[in-house]
C-alpha positions as CSV (number, residue, x, y, z in Angstrom):
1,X,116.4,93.7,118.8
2,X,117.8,90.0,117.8
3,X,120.8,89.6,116.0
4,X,121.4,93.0,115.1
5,X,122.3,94.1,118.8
6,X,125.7,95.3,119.6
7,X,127.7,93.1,121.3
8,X,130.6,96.2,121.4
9,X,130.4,99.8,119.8
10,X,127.8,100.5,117.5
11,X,126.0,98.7,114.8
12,X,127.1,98.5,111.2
13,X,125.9,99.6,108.1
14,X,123.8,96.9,106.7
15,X,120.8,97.8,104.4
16,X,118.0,95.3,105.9
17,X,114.3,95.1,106.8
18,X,112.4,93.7,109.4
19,X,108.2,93.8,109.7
20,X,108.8,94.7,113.5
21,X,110.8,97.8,112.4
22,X,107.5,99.4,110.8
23,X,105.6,98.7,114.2
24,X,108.0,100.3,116.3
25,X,108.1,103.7,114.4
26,X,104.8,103.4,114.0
27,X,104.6,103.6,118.0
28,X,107.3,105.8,118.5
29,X,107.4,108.5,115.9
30,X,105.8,112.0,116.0
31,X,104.5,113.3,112.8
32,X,104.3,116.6,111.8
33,X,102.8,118.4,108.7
34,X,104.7,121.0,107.1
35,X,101.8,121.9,104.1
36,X,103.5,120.8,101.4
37,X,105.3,117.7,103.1
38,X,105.3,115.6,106.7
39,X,108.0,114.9,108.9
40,X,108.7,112.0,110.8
41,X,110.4,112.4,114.1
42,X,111.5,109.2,116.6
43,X,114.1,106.7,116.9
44,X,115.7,104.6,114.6
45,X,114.0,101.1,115.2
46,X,117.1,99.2,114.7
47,X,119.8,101.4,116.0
48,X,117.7,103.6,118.3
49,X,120.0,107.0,117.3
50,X,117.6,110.1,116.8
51,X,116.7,110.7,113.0
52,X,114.0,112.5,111.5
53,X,112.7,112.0,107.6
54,X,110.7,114.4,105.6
55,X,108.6,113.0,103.0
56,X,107.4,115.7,100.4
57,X,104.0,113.9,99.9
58,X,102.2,116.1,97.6
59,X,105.4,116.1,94.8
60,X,104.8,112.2,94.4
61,X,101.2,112.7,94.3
62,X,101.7,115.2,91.5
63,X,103.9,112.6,89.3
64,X,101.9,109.9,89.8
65,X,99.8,108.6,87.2
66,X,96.2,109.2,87.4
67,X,95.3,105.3,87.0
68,X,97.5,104.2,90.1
69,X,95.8,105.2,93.0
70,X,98.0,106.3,96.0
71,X,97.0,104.1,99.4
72,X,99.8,106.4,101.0
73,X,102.9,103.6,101.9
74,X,106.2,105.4,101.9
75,X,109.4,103.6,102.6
76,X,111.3,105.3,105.2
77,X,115.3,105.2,105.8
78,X,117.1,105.6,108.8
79,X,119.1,108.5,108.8
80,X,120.6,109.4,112.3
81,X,123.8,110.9,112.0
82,X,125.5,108.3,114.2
83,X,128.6,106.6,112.8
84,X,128.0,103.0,111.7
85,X,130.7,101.2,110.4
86,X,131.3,100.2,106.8
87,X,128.4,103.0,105.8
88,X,129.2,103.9,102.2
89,X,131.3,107.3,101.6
90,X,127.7,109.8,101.7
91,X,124.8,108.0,103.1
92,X,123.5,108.1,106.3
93,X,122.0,106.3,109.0
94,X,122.3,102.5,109.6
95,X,121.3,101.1,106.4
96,X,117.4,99.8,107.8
97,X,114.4,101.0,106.2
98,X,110.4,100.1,106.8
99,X,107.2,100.7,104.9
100,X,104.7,103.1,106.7
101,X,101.1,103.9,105.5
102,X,100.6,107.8,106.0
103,X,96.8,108.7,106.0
104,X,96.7,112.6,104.1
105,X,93.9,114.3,104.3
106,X,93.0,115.7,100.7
């Protein structure tokens, strides 16, 4: 995983982005579909601890304006509940995050 592999313990908080990061969830992740929202089940792509994410899909698509259309990206966070050092007091996870497209069917 480049620079951000542990030499020693594990990775710290750092809230960062890499294109390869949506690729490998994209490969690894199970989804599910709860009715009203999908969950995202896999590995963390940078700090490969379990994490799962559920995006209430249909609650942004009731918000959203009628002129914007939705082409379904959601920005996803890691949030394992490993430690990772310097992690602000309430967050989760290791501080990466990705963009996924989720296809919905209406």
């Amino acid at each position: 995983m480049g620079d951000d592999e542990p030499t020693a313990g594990p990775l710290p908080y750092t809230e960062v982005t890499d294109e390869a990061y949506a690729a490998r969830a994209a490969a690894g992740f199970t989804v599910r579909e709860l009715g009203f929202a999908v969950l995202l089940s896999g590995q963390c792509p940078r700090c490969d601890h379990s994490m799962s994410n559920t995006l209430v899909d249909d609650l942004y698509r009731r918000v959203a304006p009628a002129t914007a259309p939705d082409l379904g990206y959601r920005t996803v966070l890691c949030e394992c509940d490993a430690d990772h050092p310097a992690r602000p007091d309430g967050l989760r996870g290791c501080g990466a995050y990705w963009t996924l497209r989720l296809e919905v069917e209406a």
